[in-house]
N, C-alpha and C positions, 0 to 999 in steps of 0.2 A: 384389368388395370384398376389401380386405389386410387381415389377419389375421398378429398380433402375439403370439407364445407366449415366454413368459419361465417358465424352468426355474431356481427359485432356485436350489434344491441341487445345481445341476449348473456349478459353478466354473470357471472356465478361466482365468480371469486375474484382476487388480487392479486396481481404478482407484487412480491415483495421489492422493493426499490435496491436492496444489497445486491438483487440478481444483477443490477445494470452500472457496476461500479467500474473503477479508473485501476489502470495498474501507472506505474512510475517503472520502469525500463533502468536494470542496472549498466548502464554502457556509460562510459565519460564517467564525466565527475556530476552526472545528473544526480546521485545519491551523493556519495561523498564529494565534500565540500557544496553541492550542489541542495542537498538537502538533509544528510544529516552529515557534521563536523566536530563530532565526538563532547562529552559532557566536561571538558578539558580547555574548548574553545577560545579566542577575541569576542569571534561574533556570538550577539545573544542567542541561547538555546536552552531548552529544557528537555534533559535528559539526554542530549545531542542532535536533536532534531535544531534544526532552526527556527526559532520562532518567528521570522516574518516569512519565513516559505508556508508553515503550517497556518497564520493567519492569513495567507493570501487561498490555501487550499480549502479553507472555510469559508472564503468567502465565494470561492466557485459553489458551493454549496454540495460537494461531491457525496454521494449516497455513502460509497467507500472506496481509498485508496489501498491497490494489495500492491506491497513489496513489502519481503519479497518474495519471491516467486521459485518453482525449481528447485535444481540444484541447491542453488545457494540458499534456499531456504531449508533445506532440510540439515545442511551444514550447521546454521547457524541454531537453528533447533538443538542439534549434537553437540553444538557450544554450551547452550543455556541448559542443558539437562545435565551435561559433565559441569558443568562451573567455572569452565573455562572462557570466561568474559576477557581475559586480558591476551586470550591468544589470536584473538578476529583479527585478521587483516586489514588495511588499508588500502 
């Protein structure tokens, strides 16, 4: 049988704070209109982000926020490397 000793007070390094970051979940309108609503907008934004979503996300003080995620992140990669920014979906 393995056997697992962990020595709190005996420090050697750091874990980096990015390890422990937030993801944002593309379901609903939690991204769109939720948090990003295109650089075209009413509501103020930069870049299509929302800017009072991303000042309230600062001010959680979040190490880091990942979306997205998956699939659709690898999509949206195949967008930005083709140059096809006007063909993403809503």
């Amino acid at each position: 049988m393995s056997k697992l000793v962990i020595y709190a007070g005996n420090k050697k390094s750091r874990i980096n704070k990015e390890i422990y970051g937030h993801f944002s979940e593309h379901l609903g309108r939690c991204i769109y209109e939720g948090l990003y609503v295109g650089e075209n907008s009413k509501i103020p934004n930069k870049n299509g982000m929302r800017t009072d979503v991303v000042n309230a996300l600062k001010e959680m003080k979040l190490p880091l926020l990942r979306w997205p995620g998956g699939v659709l992140q690898m999509n949206i990669i195949g967008w930005m490397v083709l140059g096809l920014k006007k063909t993403v979906r809503k």
